[in-house]
C-alpha positions as CSV (number, residue, x, y, z in Angstrom):
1,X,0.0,0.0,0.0
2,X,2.8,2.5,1.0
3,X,4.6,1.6,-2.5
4,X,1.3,2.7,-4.5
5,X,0.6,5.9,-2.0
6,X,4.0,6.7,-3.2
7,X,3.6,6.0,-6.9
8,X,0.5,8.5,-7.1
9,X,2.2,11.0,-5.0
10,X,5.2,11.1,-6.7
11,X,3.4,11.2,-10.2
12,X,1.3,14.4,-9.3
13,X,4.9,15.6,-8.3
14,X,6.6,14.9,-11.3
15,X,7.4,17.3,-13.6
16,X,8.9,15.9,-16.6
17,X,8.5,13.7,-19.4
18,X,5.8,12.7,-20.5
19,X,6.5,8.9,-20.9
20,X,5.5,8.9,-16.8
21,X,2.0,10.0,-17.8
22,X,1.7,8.0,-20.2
23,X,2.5,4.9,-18.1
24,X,-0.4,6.3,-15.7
25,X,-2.7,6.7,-18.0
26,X,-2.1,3.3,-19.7
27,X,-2.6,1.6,-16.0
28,X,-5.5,3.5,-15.4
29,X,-7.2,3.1,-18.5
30,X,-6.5,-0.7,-18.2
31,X,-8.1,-0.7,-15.0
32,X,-11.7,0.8,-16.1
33,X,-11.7,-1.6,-18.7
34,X,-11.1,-4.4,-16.2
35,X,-14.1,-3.1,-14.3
36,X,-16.3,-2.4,-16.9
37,X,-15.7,-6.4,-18.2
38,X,-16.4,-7.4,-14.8
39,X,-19.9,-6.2,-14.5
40,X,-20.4,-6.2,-18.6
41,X,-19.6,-10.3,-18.8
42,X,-21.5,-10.8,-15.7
43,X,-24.8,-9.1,-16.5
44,X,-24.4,-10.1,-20.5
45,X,-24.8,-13.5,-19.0
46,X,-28.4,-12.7,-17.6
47,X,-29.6,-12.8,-20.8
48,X,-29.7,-16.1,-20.5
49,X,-30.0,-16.5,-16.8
50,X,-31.7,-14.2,-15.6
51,X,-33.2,-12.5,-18.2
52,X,-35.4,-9.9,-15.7
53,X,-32.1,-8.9,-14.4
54,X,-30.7,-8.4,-18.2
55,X,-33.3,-6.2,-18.8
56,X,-32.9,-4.1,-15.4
57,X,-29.2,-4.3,-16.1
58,X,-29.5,-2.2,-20.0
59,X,-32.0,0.0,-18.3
60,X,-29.5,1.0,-15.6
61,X,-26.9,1.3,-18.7
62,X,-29.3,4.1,-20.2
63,X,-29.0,6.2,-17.3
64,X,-27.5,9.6,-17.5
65,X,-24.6,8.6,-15.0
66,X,-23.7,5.4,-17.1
67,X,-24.1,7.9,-20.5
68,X,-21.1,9.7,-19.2
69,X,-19.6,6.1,-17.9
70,X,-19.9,5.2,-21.6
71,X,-18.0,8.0,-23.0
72,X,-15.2,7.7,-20.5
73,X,-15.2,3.6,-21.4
74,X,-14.8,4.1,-25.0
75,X,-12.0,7.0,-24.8
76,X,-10.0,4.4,-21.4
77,X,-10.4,1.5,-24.7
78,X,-9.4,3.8,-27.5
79,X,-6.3,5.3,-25.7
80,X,-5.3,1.4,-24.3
81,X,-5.3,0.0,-27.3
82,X,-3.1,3.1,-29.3
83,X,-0.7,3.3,-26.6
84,X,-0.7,-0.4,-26.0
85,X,0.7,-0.3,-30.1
86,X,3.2,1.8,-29.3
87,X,4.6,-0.6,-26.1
88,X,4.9,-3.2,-28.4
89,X,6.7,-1.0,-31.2
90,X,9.2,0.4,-28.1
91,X,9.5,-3.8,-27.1
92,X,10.3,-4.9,-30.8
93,X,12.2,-2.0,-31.6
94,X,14.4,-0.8,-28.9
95,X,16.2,1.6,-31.1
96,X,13.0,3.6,-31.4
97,X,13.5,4.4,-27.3
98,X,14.7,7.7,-28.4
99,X,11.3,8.6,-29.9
100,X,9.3,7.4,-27.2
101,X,8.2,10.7,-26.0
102,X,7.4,11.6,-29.8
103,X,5.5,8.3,-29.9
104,X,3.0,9.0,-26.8
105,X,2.5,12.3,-28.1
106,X,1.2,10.5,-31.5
107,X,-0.9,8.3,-29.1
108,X,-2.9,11.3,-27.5
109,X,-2.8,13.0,-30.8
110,X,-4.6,9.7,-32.5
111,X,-7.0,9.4,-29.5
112,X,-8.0,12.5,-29.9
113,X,-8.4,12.5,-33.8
114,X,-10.4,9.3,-32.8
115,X,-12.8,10.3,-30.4
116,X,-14.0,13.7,-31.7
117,X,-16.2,11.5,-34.6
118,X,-16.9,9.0,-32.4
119,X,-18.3,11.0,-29.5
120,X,-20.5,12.7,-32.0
121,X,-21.7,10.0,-33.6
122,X,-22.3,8.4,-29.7
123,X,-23.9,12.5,-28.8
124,X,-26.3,11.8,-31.7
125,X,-28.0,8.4,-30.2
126,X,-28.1,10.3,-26.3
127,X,-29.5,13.7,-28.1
128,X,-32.2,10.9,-29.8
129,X,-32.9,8.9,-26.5
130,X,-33.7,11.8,-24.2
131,X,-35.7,13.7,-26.7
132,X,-38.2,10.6,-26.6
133,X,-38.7,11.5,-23.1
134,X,-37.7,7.9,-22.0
135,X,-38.7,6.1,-18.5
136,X,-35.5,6.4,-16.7
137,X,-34.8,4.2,-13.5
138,X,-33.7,6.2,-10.1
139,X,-30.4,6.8,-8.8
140,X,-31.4,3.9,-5.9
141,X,-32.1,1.5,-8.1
142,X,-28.4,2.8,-10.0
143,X,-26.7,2.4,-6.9
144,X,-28.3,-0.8,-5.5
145,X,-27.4,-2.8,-8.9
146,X,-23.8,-2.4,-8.3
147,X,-23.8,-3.6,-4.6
148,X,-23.8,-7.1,-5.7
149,X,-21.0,-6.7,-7.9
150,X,-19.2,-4.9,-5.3
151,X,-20.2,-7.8,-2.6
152,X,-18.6,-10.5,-5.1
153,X,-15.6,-8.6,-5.5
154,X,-14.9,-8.1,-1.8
155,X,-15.7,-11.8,-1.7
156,X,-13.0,-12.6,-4.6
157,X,-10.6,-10.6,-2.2
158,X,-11.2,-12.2,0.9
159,X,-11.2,-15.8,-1.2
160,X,-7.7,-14.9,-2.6
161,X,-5.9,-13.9,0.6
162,X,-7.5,-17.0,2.8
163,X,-6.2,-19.3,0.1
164,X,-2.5,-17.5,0.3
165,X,-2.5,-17.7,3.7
166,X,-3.3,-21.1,3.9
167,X,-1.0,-22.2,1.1
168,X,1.6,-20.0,3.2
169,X,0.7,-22.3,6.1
170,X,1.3,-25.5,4.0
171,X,5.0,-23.9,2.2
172,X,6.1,-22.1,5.3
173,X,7.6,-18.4,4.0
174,X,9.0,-20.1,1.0
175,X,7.5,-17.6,-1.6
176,X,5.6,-20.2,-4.0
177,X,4.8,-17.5,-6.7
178,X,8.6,-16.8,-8.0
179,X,10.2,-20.3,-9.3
180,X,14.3,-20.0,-11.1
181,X,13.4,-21.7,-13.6
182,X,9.7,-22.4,-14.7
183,X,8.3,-19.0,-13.1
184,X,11.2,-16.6,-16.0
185,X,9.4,-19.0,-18.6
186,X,5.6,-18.2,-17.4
187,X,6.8,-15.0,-17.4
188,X,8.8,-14.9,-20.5
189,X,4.8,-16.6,-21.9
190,X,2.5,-14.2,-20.6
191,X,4.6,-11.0,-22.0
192,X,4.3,-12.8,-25.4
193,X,0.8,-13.2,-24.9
194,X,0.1,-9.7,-23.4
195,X,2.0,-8.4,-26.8
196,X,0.0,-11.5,-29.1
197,X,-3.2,-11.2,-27.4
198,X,-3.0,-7.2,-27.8
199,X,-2.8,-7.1,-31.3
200,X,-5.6,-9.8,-31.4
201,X,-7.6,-8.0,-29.7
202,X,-7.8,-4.8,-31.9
203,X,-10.2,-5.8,-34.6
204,X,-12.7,-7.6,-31.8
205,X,-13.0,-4.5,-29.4
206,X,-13.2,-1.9,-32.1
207,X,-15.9,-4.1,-33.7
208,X,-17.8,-4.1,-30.7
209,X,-17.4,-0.6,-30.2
210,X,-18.5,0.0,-33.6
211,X,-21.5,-2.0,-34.0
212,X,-23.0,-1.1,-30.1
213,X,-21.8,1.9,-29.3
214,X,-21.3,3.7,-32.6
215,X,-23.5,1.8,-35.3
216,X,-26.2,1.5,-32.6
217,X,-25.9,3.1,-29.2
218,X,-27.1,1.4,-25.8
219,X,-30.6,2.9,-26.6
220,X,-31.4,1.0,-29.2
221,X,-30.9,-2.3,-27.8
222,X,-34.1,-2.2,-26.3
223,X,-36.2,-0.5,-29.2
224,X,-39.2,-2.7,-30.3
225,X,-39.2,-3.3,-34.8
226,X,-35.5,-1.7,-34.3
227,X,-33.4,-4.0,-36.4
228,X,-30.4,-5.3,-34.5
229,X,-27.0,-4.5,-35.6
230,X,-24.8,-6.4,-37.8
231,X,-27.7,-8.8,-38.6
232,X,-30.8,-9.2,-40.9
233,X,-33.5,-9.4,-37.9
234,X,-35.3,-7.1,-35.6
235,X,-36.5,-6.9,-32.4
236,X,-39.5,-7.8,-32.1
237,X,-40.4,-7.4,-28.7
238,X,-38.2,-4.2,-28.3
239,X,-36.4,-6.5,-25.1
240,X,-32.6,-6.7,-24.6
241,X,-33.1,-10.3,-24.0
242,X,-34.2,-10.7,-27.4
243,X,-31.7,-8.7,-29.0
244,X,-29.2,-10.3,-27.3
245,X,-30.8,-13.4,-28.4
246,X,-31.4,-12.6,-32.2
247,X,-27.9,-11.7,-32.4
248,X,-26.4,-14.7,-31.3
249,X,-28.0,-16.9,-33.3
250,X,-27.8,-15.6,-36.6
251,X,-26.1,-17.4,-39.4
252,X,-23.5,-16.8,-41.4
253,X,-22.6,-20.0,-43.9
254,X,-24.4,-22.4,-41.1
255,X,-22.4,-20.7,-38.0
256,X,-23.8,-18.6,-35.5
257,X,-21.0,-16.0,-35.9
258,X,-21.4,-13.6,-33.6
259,X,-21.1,-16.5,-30.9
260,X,-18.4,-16.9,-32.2
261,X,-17.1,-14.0,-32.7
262,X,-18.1,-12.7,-28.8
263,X,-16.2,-15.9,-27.7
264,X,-13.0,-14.5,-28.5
265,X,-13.3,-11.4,-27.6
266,X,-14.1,-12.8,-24.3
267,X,-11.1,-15.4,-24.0
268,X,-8.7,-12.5,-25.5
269,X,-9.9,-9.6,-22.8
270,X,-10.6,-11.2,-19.8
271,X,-6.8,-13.5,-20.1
272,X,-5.6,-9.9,-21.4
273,X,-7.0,-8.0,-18.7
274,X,-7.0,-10.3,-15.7
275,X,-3.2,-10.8,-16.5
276,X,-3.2,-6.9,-16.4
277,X,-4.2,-7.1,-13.3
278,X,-2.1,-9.1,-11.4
279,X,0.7,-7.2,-13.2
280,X,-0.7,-4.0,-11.6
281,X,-1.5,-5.7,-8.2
282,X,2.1,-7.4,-7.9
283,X,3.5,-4.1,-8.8
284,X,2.4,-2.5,-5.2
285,X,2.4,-5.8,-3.4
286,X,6.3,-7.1,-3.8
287,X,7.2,-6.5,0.1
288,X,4.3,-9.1,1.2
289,X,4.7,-12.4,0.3
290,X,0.9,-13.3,1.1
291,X,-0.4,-10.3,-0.3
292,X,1.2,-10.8,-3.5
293,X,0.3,-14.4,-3.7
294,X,-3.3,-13.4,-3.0
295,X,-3.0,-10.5,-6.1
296,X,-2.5,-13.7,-8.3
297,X,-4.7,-15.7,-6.9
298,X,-7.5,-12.5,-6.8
299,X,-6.8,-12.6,-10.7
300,X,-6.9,-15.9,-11.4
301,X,-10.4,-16.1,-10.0
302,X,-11.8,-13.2,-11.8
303,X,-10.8,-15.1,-15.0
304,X,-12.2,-18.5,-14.4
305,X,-15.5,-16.7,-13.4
306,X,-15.6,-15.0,-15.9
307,X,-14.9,-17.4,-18.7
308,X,-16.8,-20.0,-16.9
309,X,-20.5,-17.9,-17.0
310,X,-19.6,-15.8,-20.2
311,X,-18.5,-19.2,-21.9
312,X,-21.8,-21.0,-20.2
313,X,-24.2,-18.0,-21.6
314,X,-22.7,-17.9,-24.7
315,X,-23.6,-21.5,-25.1
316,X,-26.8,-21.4,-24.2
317,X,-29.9,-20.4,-26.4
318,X,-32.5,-17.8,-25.5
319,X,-35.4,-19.1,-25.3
320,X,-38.9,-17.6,-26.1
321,X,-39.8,-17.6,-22.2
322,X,-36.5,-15.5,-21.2
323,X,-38.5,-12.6,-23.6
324,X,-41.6,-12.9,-22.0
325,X,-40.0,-12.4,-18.2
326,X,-38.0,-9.5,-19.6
327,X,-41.4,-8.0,-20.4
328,X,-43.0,-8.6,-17.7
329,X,-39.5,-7.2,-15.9
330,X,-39.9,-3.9,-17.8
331,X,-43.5,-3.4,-16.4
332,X,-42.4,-4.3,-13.0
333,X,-39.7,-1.8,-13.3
334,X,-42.1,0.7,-15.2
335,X,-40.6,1.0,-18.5
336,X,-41.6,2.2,-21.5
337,X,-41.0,0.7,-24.9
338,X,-39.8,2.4,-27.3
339,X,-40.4,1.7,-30.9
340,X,-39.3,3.0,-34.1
341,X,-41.0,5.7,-35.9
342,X,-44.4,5.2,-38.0
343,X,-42.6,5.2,-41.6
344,X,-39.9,3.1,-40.1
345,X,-41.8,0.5,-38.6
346,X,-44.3,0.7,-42.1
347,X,-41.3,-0.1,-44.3
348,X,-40.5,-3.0,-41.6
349,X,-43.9,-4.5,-41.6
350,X,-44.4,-4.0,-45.3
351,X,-41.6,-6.0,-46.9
352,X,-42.6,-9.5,-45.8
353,X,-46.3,-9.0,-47.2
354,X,-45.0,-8.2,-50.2
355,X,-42.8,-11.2,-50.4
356,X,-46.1,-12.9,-49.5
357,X,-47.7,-12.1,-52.3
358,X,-45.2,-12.6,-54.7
359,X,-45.2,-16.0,-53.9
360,X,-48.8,-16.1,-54.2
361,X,-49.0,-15.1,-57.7
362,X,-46.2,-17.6,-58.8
């Protein structure tokens, strides 16, 4: 604890190169996303699980203090992944460390560049959603979803440092996370793979970015007749569940390619991020033996829940029920549905009865 109280002090001190910001901002940025995955696997997972909580969970998303949470997500992801490209260029190409500070300067000049169409394309679906004069749930209801994400977190911790304590018990002080040999080679692994894994990752999280917060914004995942993004159905019932649903199951060649496709980008971020994390936690936790084991261990079980549920969901099907308790879940909750304009939903409605009667008359 003293060595991160130090770290943050010293960095509001600093008054120098910009390479230290950088580094800051990297961690920083990385750990929102970690967060954000924690709750956004999790409650994904509903849709299949608990679908009245799925459907509480996106209407708690389209509140004005997860609006600005949104914004701040998609500029932490956007500034990760550029200066995450320009960590691997530094690692690959050492002779480059003379440009470095050029380099991070590039970074926030790109993020920038980036986010200004972005976040105007992303202004454009809030400006629509609050115009409609939408149902919004009440900072109580905000507050009280997160407590049991915040209860299983706590949890997680107090998991991780019973089980180092007790593997300390059975070792003695030997320190069972550092090994010569075969801990420089899991080491020497999970660099590769932070380097492999981040460039992987690119074309996934940009795609998702795209498609449900550019393409489509938060709002319209719950917009009845909307179509869903990326596909060639809509939503009939104007639910999350059966967007959610809809999406995963359609075809592309005879595979259900956005399962697919959400599959790895779950395997990539959460091993990605949860590896992050233990880098972080390690970092600030090197003078306690226990409390360093337990930062591995507290990452390790993030991971394994999360691939465990997200992988369970994503191989599940929605079923025709789990849309019928999310309506009933947006009544409990008093929520309007939206639905698409008149001339939208007209053009919707219209183009299957005039497949209809083609075939009629052949």
């Amino acid at each position: 604890m003293s060595s991160l109280i130090t770290t943050l002090t010293e960095t509001l001190r600093y008054r120098g190169a910009i390479g230290q910001w950088s580094w800051v901002l990297h961690r920083l940025s990385g750990l929102g996303v970690v967060a954000f995955l924690l709750i956004h696997f999790i409650d994904t997972s509903w849709a299949v699980f608990y679908p009245k909580l799925y459907e509480e969970a996106i209407a708690v998303y389209q509140t004005p203090i997860f609006t600005f949470g949104e914004f701040i997500l998609v500029a932490c992801v956007v500034y990760h992944a550029y200066n995450g490209i320009r960590i691997i260029i530094l690692d690959y190409r050492p002779r480059l460390w003379r440009y470095q500070q050029k380099l991070a300067v590039y970074v926030l000049a790109a993020t920038a560049v980036t986010l200004i169409p972005v976040f105007f394309l992303m202004f454009g679906h809030v400006l629509d959603y609050y115009n409609s004069d939408p149902t919004l749930l009440g900072i109580g209801d905000v507050v009280g979803s997160l407590v049991p994400f915040i209860g299983g977190v706590v949890v997680a911790i107090v998991a991780a440092i019973i089980l180092s304590s007790i593997t300390e018990v059975i070792a003695g002080n030997k320190d069972t996370t550092q090994r010569p040999k075969t801990g420089n080679n899991w080491e020497r692994f999970w660099w590769a793979f932070m380097r492999l894994s981040g460039i992987l990752i690119l074309p996934l999280v940009f795609g998702h970015l795209a498609g449900m917060h550019i393409v489509q914004g938060v709002f319209d995942i719950s917009v009845k007749n909307a179509d869903i993004v990326f596909t060639s159905v809509t939503n009939s019932s104007g639910t999350a569940v059966e967007f959610t649903g809809e999406r995963w199951d359609q075809l592309l060649m005879g595979v259900k390619v956005w399962r697919v496709y959400d599959l790895l980008l779950l395997a990539f971020t959460v091993l990605h991020g949860a590896n992050g994390l233990r880098y972080v936690l390690t970092d600030y936790t090197m003078s306690n033996k226990r409390m360093r084991r337990a930062s591995i261990y507290l990452a390790t079980i993030g991971a394994v829940i999360l691939l465990t549920v997200g992988g369970a969901a994503l191989m599940e099907s929605v079923e025709g029920t789990a849309v019928d308790m999310a309506l009933e879940a947006r009544e409990e909750l008093g929520l309007d549905i939206r639905e698409m304009e008149d001339d939208s939903v007209d053009v919707e409605m219209d183009a299957p009865e005039s497949e209809t009667e083609a075939e009629n008359d052949s």
